[in-house]
VEXKEFI-877943 format. One line per field, with one value per residue (C-alpha): residue number from 1; residue in three letters; z, y negated, x. Coordinates in steps of 0.02 Angstrom, whole numbers, plus 50000, padded with zeros to 5 digits. Layout:
<pts>
resi = c(NUM; ...);
resn = c(ala; ...);
pz = c(Z; ...);
py = c(Y; ...);
px = c(X; ...);
</pts>
This chain:
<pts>
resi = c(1; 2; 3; 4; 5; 6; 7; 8; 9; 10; 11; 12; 13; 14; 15; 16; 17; 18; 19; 20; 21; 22; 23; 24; 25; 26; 27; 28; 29; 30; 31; 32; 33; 34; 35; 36; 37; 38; 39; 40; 41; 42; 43; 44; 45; 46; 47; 48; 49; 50; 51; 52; 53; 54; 55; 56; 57; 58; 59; 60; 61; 62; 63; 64; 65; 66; 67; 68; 69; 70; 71; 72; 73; 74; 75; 76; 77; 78; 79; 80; 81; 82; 83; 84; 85; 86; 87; 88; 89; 90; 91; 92; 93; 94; 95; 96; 97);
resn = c(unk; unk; unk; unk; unk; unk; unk; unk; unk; unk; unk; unk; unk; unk; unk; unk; unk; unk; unk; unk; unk; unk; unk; unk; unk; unk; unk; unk; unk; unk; unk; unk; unk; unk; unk; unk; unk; unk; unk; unk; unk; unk; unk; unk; unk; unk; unk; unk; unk; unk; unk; unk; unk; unk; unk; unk; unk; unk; unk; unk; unk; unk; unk; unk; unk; unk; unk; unk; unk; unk; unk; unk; unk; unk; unk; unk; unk; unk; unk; unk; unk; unk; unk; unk; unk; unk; unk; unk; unk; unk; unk; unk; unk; unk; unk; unk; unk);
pz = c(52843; 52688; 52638; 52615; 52436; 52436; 52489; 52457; 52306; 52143; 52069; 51911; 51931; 51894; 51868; 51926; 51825; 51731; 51748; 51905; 51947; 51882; 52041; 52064; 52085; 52190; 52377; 52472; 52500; 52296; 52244; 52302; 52214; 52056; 52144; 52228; 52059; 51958; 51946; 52049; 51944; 51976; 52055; 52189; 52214; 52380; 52362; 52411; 52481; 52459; 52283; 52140; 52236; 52229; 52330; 52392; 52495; 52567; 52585; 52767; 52824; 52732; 52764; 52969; 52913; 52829; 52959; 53080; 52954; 52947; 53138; 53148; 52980; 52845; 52726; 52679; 52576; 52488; 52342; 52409; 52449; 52260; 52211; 52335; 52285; 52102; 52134; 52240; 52101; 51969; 51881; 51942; 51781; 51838; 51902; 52087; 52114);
py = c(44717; 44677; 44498; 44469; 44424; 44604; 44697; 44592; 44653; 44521; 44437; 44357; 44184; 44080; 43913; 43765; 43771; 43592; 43566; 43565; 43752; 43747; 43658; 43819; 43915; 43764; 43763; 43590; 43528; 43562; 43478; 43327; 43321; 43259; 43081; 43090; 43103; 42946; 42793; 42653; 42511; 42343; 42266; 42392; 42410; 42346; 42257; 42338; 42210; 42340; 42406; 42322; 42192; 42163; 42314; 42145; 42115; 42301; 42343; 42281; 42414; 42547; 42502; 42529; 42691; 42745; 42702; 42803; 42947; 42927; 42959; 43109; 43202; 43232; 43169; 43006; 43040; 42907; 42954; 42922; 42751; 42716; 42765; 42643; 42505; 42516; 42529; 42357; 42284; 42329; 42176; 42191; 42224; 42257; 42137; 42161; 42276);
px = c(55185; 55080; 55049; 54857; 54852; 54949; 54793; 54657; 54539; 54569; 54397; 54374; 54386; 54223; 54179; 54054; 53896; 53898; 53732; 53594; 53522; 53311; 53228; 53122; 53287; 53384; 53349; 53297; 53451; 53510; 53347; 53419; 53585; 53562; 53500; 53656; 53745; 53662; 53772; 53703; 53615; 53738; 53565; 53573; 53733; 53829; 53977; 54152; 54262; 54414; 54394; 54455; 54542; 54728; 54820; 54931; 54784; 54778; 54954; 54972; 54815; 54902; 55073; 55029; 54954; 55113; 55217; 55090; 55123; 55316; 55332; 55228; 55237; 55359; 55251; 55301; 55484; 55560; 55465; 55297; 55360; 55446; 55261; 55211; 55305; 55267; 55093; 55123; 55205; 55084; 54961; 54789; 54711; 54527; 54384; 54307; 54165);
</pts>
C-alpha cells in the first residue's frame, strides 16, 4: 500500500499575502479584519489580571493542569518540566498589562 504523500500530486507552496485583499475583492467577513488587527489604544483597553504578572502567581492553575496532563498523555517529560521550572525561576522583568 502507497502512503498518501506517495500519490498525492505536489503544489508549489505559497504564502499569506502581507497585506488586506482590496475591500471590493474581500468578502463581508474579510472586510472586517483589518479592525480586528489594530492594536488596542491603552484607554480602551481591558485589563488582564493574568498577563504580565509574576508566573509565581499562576503556577498553582497550571501546575493542576500539568498534573491533569501527566496522567492522561505523554506529554509532560521531564523536559517540559526543567522548562517549567526555569521559567518559574526567571525575574519578572515586565510591568502588568
Amino acid at each position: 500500500m502507497l502512503a498518501p504523500q506517495a500519490v498525492a500530486r505536489r503544489r508549489p507552496y505559497t504564502f499569506a499575502r502581507r497585506s488586506s485583499p482590496a475591500p471590493a475583492r474581500a468578502g463581508p467577513p474579510i472586510r472586517g479584519l483589518p479592525a480586528l488587527a489594530a492594536p488596542a489604544r491603552a484607554a480602551d483597553a481591558p485589563l488582564n489580571p493574568v498577563r504580565g504578572g509574576p508566573l509565581s502567581e499562576r503556577a498553582p492553575f497550571a501546575e493542576e493542569r500539568l498534573r491533569r496532563l501527566a496522567g492522561t498523555t505523554a506529554l509532560i517529560t521531564p523536559a517540559l518540566r526543567a522548562v517549567w521550572e526555569a521559567a518559574l525561576a526567571a525575574p519578572l522583568d515586565v510591568a502588568p498589562t
